[in-house]
gemmi code that builds the backbone of each chain (N, CA, C; Angstrom):
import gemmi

chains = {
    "A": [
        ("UNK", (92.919, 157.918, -93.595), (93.135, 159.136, -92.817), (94.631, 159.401, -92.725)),
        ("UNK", (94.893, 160.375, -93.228), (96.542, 160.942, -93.000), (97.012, 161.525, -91.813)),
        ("UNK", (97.991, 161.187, -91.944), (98.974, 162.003, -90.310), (98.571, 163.075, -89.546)),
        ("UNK", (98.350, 164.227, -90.958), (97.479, 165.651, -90.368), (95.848, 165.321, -90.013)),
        ("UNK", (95.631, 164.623, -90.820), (93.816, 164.100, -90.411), (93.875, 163.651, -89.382)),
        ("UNK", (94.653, 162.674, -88.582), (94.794, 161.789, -88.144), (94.899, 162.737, -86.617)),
        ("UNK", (95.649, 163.542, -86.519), (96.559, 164.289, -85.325), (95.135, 165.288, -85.322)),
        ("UNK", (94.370, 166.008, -85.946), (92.976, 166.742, -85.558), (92.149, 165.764, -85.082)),
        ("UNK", (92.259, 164.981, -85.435), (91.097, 164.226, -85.017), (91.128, 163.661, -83.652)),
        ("UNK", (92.575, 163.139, -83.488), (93.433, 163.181, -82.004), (92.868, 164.471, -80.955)),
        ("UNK", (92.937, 165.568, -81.543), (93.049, 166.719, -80.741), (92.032, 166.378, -80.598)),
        ("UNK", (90.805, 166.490, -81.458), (89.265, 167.399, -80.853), (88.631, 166.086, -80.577)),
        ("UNK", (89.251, 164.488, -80.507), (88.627, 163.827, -79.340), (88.145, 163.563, -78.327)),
        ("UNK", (87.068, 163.849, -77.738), (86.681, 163.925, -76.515), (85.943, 165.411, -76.119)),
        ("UNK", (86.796, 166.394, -76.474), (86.524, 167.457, -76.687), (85.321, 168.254, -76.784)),
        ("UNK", (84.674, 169.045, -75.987), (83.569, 169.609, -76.103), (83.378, 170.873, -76.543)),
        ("UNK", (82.589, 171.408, -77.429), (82.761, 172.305, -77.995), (82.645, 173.950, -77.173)),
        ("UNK", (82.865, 175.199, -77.197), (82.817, 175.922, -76.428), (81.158, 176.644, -75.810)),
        ("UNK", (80.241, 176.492, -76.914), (78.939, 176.335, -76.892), (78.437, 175.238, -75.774)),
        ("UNK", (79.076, 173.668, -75.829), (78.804, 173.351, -75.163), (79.208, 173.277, -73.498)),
        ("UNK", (80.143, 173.440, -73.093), (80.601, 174.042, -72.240), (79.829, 175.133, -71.406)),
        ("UNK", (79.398, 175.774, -72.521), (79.056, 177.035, -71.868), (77.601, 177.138, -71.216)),
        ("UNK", (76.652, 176.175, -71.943), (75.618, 175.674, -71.354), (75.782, 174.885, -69.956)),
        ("UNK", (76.608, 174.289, -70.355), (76.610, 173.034, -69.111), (77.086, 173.772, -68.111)),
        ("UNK", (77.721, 174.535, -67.389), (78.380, 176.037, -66.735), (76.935, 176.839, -66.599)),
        ("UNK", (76.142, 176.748, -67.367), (74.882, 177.182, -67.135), (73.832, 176.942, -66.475)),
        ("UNK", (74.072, 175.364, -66.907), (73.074, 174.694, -66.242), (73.151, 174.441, -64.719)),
        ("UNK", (74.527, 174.253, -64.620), (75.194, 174.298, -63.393), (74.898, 175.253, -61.946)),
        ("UNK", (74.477, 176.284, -62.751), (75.033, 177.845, -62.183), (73.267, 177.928, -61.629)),
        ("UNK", (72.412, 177.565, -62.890), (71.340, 177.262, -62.293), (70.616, 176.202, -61.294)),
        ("UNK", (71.177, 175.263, -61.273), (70.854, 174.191, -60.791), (71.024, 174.806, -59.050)),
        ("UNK", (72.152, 175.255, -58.967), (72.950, 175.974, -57.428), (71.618, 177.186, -57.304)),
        ("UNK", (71.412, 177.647, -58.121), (70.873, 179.438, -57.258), (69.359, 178.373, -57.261)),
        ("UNK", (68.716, 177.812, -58.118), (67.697, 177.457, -58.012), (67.379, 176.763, -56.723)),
        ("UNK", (68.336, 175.585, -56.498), (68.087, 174.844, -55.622), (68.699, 175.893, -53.718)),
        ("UNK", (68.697, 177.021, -53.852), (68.932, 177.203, -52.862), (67.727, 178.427, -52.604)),
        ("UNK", (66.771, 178.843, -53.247), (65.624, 178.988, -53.066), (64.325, 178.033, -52.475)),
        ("UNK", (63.647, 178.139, -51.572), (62.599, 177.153, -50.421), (61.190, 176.963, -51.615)),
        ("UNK", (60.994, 175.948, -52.127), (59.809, 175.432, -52.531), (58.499, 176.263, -51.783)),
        ("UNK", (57.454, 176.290, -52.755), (56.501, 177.240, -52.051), (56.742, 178.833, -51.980)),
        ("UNK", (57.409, 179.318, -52.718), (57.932, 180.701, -52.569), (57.925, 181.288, -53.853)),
        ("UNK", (57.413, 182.318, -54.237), (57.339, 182.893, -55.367), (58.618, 183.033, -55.976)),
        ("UNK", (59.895, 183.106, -55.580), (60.991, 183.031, -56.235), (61.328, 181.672, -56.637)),
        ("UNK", (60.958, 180.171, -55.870), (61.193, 179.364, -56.434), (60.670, 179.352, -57.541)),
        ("UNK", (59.684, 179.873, -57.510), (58.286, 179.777, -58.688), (59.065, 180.429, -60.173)),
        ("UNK", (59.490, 181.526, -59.846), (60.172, 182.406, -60.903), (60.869, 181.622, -61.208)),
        ("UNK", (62.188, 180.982, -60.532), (63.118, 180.108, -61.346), (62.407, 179.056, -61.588)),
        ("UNK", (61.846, 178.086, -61.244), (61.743, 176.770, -62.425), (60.957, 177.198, -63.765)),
        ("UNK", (59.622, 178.392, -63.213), (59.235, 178.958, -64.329), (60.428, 179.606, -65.405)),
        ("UNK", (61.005, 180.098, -64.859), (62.488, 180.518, -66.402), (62.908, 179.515, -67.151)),
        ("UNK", (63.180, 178.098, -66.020), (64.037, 177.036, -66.716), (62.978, 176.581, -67.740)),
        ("UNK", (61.960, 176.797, -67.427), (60.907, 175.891, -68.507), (61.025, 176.704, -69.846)),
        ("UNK", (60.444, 178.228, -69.492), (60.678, 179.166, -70.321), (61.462, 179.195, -71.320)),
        ("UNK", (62.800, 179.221, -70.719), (64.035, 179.066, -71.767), (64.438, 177.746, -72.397)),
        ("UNK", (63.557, 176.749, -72.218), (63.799, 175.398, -73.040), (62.261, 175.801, -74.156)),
        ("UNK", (61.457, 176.145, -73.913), (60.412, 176.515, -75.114), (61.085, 177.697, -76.007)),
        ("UNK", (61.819, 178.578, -75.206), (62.770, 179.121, -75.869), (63.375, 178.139, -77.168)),
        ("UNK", (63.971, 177.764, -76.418), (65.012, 176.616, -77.395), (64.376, 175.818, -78.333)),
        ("UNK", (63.231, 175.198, -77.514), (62.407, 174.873, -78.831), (62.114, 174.742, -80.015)),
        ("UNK", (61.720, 176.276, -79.424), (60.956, 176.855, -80.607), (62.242, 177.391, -81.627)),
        ("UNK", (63.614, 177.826, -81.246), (64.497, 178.592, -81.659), (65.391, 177.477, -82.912)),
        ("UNK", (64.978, 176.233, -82.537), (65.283, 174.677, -83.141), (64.756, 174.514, -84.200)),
        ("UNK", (63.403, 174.715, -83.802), (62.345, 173.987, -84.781), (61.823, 172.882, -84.246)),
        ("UNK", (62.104, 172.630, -83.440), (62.079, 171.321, -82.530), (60.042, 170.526, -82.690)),
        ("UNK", (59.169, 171.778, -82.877), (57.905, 171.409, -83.608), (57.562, 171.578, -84.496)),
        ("UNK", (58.753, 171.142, -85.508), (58.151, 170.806, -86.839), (58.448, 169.377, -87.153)),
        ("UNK", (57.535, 168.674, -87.797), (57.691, 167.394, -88.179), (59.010, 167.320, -88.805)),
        ("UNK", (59.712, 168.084, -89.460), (61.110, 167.817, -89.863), (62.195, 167.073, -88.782)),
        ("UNK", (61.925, 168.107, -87.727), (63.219, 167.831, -86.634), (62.805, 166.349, -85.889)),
        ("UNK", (61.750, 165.797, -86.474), (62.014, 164.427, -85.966), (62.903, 163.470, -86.564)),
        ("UNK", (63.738, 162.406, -85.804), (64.946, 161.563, -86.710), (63.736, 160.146, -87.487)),
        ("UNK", (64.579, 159.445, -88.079), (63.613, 158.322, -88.747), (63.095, 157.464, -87.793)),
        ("UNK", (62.190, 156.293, -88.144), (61.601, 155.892, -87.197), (62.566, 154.468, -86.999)),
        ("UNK", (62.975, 154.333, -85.697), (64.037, 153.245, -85.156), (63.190, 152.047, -86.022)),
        ("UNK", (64.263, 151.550, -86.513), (64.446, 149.950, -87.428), (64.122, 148.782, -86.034)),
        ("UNK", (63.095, 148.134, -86.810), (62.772, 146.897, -85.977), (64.304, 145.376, -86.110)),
        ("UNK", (64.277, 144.732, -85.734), (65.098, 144.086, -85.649), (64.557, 142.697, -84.668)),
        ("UNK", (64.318, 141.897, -85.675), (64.138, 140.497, -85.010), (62.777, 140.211, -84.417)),
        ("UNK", (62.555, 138.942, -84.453), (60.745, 138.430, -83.962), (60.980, 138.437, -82.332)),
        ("UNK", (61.830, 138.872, -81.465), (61.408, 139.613, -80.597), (61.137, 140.911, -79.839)),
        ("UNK", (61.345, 141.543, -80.836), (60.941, 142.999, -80.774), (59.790, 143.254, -79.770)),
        ("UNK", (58.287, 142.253, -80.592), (57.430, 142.644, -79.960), (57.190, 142.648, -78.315)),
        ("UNK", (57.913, 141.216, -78.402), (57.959, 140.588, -76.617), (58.359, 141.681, -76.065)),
        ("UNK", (59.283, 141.840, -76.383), (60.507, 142.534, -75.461), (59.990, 144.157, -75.256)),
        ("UNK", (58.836, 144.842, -76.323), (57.685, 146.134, -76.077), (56.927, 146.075, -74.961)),
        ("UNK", (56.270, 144.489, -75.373), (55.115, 144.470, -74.280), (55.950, 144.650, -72.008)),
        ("UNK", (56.822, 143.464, -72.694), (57.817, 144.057, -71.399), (57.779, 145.498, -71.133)),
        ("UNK", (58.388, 145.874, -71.702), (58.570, 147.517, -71.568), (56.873, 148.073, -70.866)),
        ("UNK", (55.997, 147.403, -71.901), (54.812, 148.037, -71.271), (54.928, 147.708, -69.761)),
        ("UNK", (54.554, 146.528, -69.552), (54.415, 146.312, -68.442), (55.161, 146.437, -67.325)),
        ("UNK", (56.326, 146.601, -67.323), (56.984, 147.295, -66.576), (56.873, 148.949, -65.921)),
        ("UNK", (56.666, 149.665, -67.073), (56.072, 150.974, -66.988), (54.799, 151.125, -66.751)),
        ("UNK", (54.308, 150.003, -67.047), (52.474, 150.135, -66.193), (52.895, 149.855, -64.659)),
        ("UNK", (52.992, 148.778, -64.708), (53.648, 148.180, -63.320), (53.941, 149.715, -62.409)),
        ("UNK", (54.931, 150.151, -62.638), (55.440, 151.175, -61.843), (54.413, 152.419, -61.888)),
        ("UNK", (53.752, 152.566, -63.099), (52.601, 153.602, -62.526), (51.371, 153.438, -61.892)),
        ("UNK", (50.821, 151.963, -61.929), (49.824, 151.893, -61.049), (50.305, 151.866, -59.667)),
        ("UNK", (52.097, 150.880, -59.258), (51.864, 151.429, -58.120), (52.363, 152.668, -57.797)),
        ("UNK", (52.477, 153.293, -58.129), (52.496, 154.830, -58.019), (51.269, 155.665, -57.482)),
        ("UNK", (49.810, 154.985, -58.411), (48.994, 155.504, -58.267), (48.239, 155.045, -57.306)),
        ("UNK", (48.693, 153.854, -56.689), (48.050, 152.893, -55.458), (48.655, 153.638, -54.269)),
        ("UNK", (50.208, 153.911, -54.452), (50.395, 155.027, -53.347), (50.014, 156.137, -53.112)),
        ("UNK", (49.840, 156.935, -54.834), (49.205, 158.261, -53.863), (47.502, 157.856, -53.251)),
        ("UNK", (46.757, 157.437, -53.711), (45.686, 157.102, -52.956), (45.776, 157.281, -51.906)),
        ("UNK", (46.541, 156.446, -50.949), (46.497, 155.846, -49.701), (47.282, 156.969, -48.719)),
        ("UNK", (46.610, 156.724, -47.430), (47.483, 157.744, -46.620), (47.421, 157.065, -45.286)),
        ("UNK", (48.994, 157.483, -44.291), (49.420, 158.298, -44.591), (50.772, 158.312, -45.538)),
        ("UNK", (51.457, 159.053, -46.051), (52.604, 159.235, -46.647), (53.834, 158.572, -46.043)),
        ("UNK", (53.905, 158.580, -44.581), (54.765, 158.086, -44.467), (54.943, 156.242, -44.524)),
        ("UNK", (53.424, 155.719, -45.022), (53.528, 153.863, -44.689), (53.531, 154.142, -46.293)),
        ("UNK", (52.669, 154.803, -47.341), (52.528, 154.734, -48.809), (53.768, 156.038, -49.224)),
        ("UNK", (54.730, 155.470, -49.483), (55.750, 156.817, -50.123), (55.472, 156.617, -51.666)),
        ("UNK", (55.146, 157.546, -52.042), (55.102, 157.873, -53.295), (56.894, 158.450, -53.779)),
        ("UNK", (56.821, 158.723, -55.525), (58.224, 158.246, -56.122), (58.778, 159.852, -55.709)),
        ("UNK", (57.515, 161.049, -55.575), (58.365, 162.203, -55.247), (58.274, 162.362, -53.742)),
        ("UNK", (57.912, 161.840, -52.937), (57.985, 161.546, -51.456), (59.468, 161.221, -51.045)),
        ("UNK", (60.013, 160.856, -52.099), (61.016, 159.572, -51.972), (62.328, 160.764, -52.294)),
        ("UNK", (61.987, 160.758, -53.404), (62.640, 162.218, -53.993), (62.901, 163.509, -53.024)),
        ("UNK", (61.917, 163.695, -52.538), (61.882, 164.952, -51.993), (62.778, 164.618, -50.684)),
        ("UNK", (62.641, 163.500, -50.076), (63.872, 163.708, -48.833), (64.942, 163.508, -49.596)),
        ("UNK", (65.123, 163.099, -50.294), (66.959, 162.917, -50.879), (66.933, 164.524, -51.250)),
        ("UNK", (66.250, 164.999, -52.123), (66.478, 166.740, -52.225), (66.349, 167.999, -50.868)),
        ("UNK", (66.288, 167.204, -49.628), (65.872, 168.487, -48.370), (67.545, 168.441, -48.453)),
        ("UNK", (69.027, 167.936, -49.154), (70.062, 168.176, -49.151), (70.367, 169.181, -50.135)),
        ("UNK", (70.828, 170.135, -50.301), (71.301, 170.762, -51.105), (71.777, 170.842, -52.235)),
        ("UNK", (73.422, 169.863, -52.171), (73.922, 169.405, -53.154), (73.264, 168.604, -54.144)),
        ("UNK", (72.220, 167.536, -53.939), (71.519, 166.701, -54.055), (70.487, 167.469, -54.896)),
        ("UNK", (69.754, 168.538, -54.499), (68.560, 169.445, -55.058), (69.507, 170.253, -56.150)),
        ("UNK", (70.675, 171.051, -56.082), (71.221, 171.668, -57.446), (70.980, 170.212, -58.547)),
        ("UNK", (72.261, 169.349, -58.269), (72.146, 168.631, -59.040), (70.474, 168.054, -59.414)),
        ("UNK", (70.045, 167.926, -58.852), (68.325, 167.383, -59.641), (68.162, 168.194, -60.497)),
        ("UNK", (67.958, 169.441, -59.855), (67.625, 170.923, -60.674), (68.225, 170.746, -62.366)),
        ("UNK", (69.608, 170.656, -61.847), (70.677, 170.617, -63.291), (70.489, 169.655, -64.401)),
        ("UNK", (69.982, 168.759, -63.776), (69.544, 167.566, -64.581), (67.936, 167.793, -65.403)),
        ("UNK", (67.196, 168.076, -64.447), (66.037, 168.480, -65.002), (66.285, 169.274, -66.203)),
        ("UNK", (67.015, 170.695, -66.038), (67.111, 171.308, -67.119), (67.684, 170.687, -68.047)),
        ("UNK", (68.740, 169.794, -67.624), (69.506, 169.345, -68.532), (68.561, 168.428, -69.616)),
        ("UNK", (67.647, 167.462, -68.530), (66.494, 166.339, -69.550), (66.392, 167.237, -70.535)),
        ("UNK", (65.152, 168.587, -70.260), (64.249, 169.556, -71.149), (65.481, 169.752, -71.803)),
        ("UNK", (66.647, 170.311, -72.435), (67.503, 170.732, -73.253), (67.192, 169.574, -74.416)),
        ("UNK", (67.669, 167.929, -73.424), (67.981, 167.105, -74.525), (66.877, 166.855, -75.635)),
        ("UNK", (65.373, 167.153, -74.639), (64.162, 166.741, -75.186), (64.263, 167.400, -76.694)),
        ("UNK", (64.668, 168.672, -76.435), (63.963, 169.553, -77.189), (65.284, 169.951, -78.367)),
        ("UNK", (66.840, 169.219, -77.841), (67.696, 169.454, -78.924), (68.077, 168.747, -80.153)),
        ("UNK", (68.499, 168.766, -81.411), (68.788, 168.319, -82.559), (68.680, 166.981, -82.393)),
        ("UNK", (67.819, 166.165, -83.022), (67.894, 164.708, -83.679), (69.033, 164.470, -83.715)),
        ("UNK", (69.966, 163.437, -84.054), (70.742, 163.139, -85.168), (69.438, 162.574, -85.979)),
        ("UNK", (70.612, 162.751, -87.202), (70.019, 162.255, -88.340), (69.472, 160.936, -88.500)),
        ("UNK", (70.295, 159.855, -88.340), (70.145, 158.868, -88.058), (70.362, 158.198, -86.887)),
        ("UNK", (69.292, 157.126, -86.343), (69.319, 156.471, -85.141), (70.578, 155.558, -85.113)),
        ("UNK", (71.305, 155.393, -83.839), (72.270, 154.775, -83.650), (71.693, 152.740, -83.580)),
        ("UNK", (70.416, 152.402, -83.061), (69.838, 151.225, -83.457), (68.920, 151.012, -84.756)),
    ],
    "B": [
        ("UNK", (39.454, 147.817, -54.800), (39.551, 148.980, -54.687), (41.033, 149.553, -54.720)),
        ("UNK", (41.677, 150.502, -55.551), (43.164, 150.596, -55.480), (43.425, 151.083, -54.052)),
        ("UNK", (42.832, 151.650, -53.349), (43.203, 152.028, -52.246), (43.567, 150.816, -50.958)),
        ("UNK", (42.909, 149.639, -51.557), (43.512, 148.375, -50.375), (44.554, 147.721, -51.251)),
        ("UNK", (45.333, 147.887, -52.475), (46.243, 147.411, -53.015), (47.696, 147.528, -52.225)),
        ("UNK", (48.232, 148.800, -52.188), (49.094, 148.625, -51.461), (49.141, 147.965, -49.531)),
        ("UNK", (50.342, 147.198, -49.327), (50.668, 146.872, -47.967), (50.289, 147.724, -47.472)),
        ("UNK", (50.103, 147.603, -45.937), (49.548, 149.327, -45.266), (51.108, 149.102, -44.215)),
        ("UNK", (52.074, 148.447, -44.572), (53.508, 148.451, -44.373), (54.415, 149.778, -45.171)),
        ("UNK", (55.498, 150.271, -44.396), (56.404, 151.252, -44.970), (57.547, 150.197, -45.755)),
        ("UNK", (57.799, 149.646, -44.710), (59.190, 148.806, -45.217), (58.949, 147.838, -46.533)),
        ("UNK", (57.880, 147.141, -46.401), (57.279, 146.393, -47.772), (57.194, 147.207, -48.861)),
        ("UNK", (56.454, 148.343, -48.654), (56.188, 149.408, -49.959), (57.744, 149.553, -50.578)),
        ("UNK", (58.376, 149.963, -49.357), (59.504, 150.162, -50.029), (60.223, 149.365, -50.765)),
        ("UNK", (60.581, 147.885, -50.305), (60.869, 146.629, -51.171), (60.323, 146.646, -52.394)),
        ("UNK", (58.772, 146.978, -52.593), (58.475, 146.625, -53.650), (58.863, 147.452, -54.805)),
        ("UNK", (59.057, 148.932, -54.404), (59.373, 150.025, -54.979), (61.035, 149.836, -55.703)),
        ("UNK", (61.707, 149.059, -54.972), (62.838, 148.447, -55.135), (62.915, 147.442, -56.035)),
        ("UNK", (62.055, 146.597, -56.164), (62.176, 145.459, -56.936), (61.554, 146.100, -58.209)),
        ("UNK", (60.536, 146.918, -58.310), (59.987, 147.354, -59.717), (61.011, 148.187, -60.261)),
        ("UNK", (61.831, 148.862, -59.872), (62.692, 149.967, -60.482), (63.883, 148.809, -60.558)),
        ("UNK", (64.222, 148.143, -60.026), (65.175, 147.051, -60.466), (65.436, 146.113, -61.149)),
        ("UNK", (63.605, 145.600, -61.584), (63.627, 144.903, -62.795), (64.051, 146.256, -64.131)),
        ("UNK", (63.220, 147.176, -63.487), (63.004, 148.034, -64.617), (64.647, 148.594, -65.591)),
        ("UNK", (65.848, 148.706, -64.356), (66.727, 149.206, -64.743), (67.251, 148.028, -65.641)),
        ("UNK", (67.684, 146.535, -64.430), (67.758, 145.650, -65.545), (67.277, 145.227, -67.491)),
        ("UNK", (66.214, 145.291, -67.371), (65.570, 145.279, -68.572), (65.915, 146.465, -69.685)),
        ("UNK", (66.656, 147.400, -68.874), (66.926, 148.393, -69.742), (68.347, 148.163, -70.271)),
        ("UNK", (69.646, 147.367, -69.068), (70.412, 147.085, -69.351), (70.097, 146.018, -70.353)),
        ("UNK", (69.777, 144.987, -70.033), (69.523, 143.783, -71.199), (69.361, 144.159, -72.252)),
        ("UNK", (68.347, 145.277, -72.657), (67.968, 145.466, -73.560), (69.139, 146.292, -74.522)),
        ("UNK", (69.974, 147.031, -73.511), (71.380, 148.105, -74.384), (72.217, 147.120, -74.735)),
        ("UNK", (72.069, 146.011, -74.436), (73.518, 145.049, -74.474), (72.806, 144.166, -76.215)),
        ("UNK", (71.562, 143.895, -76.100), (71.311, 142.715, -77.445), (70.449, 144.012, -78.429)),
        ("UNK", (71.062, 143.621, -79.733), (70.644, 144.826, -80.655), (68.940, 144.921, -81.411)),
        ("UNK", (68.911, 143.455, -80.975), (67.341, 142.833, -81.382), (66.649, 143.255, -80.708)),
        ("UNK", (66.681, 143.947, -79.159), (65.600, 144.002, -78.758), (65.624, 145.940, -78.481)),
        ("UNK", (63.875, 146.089, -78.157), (64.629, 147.854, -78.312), (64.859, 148.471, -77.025)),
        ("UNK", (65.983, 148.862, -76.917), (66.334, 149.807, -75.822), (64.935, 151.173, -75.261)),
        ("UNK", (65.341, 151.311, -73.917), (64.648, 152.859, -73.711), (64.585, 153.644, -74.511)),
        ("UNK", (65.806, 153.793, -75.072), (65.925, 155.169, -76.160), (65.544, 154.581, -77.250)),
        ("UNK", (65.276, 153.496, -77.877), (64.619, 153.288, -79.156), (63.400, 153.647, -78.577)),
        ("UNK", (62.502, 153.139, -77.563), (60.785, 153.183, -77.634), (60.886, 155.275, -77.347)),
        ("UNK", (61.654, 155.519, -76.687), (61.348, 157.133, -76.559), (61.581, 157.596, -77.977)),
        ("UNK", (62.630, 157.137, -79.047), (62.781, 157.266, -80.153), (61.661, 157.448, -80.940)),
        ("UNK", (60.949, 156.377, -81.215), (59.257, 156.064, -81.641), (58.564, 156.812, -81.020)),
        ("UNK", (58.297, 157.097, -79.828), (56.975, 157.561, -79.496), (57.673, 159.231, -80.140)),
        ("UNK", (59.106, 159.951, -79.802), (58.543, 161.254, -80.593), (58.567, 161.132, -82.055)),
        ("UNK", (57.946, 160.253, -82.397), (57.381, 160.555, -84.157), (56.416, 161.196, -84.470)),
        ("UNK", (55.717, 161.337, -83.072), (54.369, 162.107, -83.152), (54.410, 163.748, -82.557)),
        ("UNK", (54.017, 164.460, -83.237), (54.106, 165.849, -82.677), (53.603, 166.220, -81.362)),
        ("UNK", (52.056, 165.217, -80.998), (51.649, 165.650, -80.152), (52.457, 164.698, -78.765)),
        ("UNK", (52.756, 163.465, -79.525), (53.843, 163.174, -78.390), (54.869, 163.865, -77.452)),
        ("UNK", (55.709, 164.455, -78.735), (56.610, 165.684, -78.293), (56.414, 166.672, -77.606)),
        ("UNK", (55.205, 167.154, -77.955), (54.510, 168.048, -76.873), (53.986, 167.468, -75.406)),
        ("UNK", (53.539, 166.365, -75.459), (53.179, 165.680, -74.302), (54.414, 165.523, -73.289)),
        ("UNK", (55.465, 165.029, -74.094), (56.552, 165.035, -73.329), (57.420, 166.382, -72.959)),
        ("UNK", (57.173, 167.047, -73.055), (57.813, 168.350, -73.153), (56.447, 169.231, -71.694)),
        ("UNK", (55.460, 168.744, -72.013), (54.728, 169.064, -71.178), (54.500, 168.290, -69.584)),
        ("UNK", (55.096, 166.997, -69.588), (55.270, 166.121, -68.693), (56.563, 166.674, -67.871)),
        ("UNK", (57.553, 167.189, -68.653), (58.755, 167.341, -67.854), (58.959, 168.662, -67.658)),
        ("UNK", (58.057, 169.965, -67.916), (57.725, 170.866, -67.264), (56.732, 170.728, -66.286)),
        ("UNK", (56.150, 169.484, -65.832), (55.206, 169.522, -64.490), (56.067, 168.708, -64.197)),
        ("UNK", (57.061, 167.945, -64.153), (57.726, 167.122, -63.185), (58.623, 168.749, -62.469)),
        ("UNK", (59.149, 169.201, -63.376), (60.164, 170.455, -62.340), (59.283, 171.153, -61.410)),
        ("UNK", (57.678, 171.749, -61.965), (56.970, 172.343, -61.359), (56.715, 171.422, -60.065)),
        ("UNK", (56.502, 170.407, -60.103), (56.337, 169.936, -59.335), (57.162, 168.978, -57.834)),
        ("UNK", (58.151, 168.642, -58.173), (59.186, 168.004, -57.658), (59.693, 169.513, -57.137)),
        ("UNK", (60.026, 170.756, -57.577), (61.322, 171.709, -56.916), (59.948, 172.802, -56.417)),
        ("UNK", (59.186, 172.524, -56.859), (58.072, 173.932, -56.265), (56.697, 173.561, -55.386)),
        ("UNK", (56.086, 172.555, -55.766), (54.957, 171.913, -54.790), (55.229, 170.859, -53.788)),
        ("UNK", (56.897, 170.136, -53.610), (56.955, 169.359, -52.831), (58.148, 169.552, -52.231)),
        ("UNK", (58.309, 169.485, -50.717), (59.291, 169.954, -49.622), (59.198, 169.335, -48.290)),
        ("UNK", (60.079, 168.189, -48.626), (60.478, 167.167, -47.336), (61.071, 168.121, -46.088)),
        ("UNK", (62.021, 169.213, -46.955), (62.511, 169.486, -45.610), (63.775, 169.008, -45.408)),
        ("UNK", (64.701, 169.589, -44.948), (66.298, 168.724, -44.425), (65.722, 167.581, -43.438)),
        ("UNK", (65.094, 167.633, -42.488), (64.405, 166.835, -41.405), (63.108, 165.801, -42.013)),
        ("UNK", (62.819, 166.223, -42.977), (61.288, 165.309, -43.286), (60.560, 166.435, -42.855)),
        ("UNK", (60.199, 167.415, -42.376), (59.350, 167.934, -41.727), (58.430, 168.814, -42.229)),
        ("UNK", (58.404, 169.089, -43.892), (58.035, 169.677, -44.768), (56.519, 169.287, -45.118)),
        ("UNK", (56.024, 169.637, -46.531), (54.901, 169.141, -46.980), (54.993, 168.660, -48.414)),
        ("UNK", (54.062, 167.503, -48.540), (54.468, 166.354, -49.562), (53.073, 166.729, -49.973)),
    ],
}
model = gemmi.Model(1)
for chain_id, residues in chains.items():
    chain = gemmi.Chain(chain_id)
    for i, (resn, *xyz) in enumerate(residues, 1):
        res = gemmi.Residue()
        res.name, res.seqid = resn, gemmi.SeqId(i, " ")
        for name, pos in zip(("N", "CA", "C"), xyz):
            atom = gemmi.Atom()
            atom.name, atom.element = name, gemmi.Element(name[0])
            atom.pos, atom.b_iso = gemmi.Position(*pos), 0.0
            res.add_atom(atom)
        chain.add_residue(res)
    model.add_chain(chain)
structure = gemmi.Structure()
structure.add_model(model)
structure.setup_entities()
C-alpha cells in the first residue's frame, strides 16, 4: 500500500458512509416520535405498523428472498462444534420453557414474564425510543446484505 | 403440570431469570472468544440458509415490535396492562 493508498484509507477509517448516517438519524428520529405515542392507540398501531412496513420494504427492495442473498453456510471447525450446539440448544430451550412456565401462571406480578420485565424498563421514555430504535434497527440488519463471506 | 413449575416466589423467579440469561450471555462470550466453537451469529448464520427460516425470523421480529411497543404497557408507575 502506498503513501496515497495508505493516507485514503487513513481518512475513510472508521468512517460511515452518508447513506449510512442517514438511516441511523432515521432510525433515531423514529425511535423518539414512536416511543412517545401510548401503546393501545391506533397511532401507536400506525407507527410500529410503518416500521415493519418499511423493512419488507427493504426486503423486498434487496432481494433479501431470494436464495441468492443468502451468505455460505458457516464452516464447522473442530469435534466440538457439536457439544457446544447442543449447549446453545439448551440454553435457548431453557429460557423458553421458562418463559412459557411464566406466562401460564398468574399473577404477573410473582411470574414476570421477559416482556413484563421489559415493559417497566420501557414506561421510561428514553429507554422506549431507544428499544424502538433498536427494534428497527434488528429488522434492517435481518433483512440487509450478507457479506459474502462469513467472518467464522 | 407447567403451571406448578415455576416458584410461586417474585424474588426467586427473578434469580432464576438472572442466572438463565447469564449463563446464556456467558456462553455467548466463550463462544466469540474460541474459533472452534460456534458463536450466536454463526448458529443465526445457519439457520438463515433456509428461506422459510428467514421468513420466520422476519416474522418473529415483526410480532416482537407489535407486541412489546403496542399490546404491552407497564406504565411509568407499573400501573398499566401486561
Amino acid at each position: 500500500m502506498g503513501r496515497a493508498d495508505r493516507s485514503e484509507f487513513e481518512r475513510n477509517a472508521g468512517r460511515a458512509s452518508p447513506t449510512t448516517v442517514g438511516v441511523a438519524a432515521a432510525v433515531l428520529v423514529y425511535g423518539a416520535v414512536a416511543a412517545s405515542l401510548d401503546p393501545f392507540t391506533r397511532p401507536s398501531e400506525v407507527a410500529i405498523g410503518a416500521g415493519t412496513v418499511a423493512v419488507v420494504i427493504v426486503a423486498l427492495r434487496t432481494g433479501w428472498q431470494r436464495p441468492s442473498a443468502v451468505g455460505p453456510v458457516p464452516p464447522r471447525h473442530g469435534e466440538h462444534w457439536g457439544r457446544a450446539v447442543v449447549v446453545w440448544v439448551v440454553l435457548i430451550g431453557a429460557i423458553g420453557l421458562f418463559q412459557m412456565a411464566q406466562f401460564q401462571s398468574n399473577p404477573r406480578d410473582v411470574y414476570p414474564t421477559l416482556s413484563s420485565l421489559a415493559s417497566i424498563a420501557f414506561g421510561a421514555w428514553p429507554v422506549r425510543a431507544a428499544a424502538i430504535a433498536g427494534w428497527l434497527a434488528l429488522g434492517l440488519y435481518i433483512v440487509g446484505p450478507r457479506p459474502r463471506e462469513t467472518a467464522r | 403440570m407447567m403451571r406448578d413449575l415455576p416458584p410461586a416466589d417474585r424474588t426467586t423467579n427473578l434469580v432464576i431469570w438472572v442466572i438463565l440469561w447469564g449463563l446464556f450471555f456467558a456462553w455467548a462470550f466463550a463462544t466469540s472468544l474460541r474459533h472452534e466453537l460456534p458463536s450466536f451469529g454463526t448458529l443465526a448464520a445457519a439457520f438463515r440458509q433456509r428461506r422459510w427460516a428467514r421468513w420466520t425470523l422476519l416474522a418473529a421480529w415483526a410480532w416482537l415490535g407489535w407486541h412489546l411497543f403496542v399490546r404491552t404497557w407497564a406504565g411509568p408507575n407499573g400501573e398499566g396492562e401486561i
